[in-house]
C-alpha positions in Angstrom: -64.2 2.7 -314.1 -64.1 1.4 -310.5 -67.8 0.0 -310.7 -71.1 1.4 -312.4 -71.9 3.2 -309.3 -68.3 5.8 -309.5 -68.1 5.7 -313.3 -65.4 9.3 -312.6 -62.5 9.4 -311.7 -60.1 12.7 -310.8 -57.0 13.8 -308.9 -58.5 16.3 -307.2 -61.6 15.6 -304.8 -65.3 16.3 -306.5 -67.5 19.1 -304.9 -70.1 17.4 -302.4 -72.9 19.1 -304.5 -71.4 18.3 -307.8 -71.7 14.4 -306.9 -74.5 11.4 -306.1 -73.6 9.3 -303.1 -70.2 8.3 -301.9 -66.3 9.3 -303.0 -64.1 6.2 -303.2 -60.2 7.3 -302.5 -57.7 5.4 -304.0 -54.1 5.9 -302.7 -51.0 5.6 -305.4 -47.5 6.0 -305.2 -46.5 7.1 -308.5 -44.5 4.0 -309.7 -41.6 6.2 -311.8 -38.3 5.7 -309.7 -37.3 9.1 -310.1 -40.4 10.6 -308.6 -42.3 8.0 -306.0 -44.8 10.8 -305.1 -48.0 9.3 -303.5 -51.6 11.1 -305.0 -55.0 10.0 -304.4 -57.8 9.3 -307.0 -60.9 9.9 -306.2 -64.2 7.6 -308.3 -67.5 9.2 -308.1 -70.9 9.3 -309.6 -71.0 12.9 -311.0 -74.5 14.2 -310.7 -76.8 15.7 -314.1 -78.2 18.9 -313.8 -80.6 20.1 -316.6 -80.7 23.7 -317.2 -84.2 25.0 -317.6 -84.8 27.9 -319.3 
């Protein structure tokens, strides 16, 4: 968890309408030798929807 406020994290960046507030982005470089690829994570507050029937 990067703070209470962007309690998910994924590799692939969130829908704006799937979120609340901001996207912190991360930058990596994959620490095996062999590979060294860079890849970003992305924290975010992931916004509750209620389904009403």
């Amino acid at each position: 968890m990067k703070d209470k406020r962007h309690s998910f994290a994924s590799v692939k960046e969130p829908q704006k309408d799937k979120i609340t507030g901001d996207v912190i982005v991360e930058k990596h470089v994959c620490r095996n030798p062999k590979c060294q690829k860079p890849f970003i994570i992305y924290w975010f507050d992931l916004r509750m929807h209620i389904d009403r029937m």
